[in-house]
C-alpha positions in Angstrom: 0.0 0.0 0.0 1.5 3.7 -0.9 2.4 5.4 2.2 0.0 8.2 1.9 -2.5 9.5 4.4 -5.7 9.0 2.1 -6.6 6.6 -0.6 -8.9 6.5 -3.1 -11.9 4.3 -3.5 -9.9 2.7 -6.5 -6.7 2.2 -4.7 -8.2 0.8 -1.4 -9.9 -1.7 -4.2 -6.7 -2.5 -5.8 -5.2 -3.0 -2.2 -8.1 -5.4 -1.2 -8.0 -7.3 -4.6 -12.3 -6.4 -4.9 -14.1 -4.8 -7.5 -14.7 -1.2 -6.7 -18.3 -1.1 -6.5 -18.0 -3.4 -3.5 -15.9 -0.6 -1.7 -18.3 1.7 -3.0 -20.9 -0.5 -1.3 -18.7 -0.7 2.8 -18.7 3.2 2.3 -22.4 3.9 1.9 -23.0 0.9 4.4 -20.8 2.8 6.6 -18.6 -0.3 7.3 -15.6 1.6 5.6 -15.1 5.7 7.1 -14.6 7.6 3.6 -14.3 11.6 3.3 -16.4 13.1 0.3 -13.7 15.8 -1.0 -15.8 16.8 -4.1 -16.7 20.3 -4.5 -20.2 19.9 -3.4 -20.3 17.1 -1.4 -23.9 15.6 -1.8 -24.7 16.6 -5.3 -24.7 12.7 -6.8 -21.0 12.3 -8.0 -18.8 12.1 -4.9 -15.1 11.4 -5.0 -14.4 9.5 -1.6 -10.8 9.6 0.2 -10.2 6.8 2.5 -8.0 7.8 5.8 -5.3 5.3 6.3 -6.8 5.0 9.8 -9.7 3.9 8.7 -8.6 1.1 6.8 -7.1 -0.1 9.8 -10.1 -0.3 11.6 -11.8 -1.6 8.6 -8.9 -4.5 8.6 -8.9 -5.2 12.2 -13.1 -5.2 12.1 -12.7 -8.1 9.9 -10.2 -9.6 10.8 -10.4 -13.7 12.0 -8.1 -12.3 15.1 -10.9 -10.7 17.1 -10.3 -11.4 20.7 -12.1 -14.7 22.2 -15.2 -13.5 24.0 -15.5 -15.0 27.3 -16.4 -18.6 27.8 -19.5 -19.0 29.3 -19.8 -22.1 32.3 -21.1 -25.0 30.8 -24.9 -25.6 32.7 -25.0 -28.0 34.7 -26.3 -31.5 34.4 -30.2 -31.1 34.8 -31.5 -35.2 36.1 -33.6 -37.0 33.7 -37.7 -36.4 34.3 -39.7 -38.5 35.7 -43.1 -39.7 34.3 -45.6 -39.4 36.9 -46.8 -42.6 38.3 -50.4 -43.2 36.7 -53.0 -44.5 39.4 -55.7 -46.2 38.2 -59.2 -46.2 40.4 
């Protein structure tokens, strides 16, 4: 990855090896933090800048290295039921 301080939508998909509408697709999901740097920002054509911070997140957020969540304590044993005893008059 270039050692710059933003990328651009295309880079971050060249660095990920996916197509670029699918980066287009973790921005607008807001799964991916993106800065619209167009001159006016909301008018249909935006042209997103990716901090280098945020690709970090985005890396470590799917990453298979999450931290193990606690264990929980197996419950315990639970004896078997008994079928009441049928009495017949």
């Amino acid at each position: 990855m270039p050692e710059q301080t933003r990328l651009t939508a295309k880079q971050f998909a060249e660095h990920m090896d996916v197509p670029l509408p699918k980066v287009y697709a973790w921005i607008l999901s807001g799964e991916l933090r993106a800065l619209d740097v167009s001159l006016k920002p909301g008018c249909g054509n935006p042209r997103w800048r990716i901090p280098v911070e945020a690709i970090k997140e985005f890396e470590e957020a799917r990453s298979n290295r999450q931290p193990a969540a606690p264990q929980a304590e197996p419950a315990p044993a639970r004896a078997p039921r008994r079928r009441p005893s049928r009495q017949y008059v």
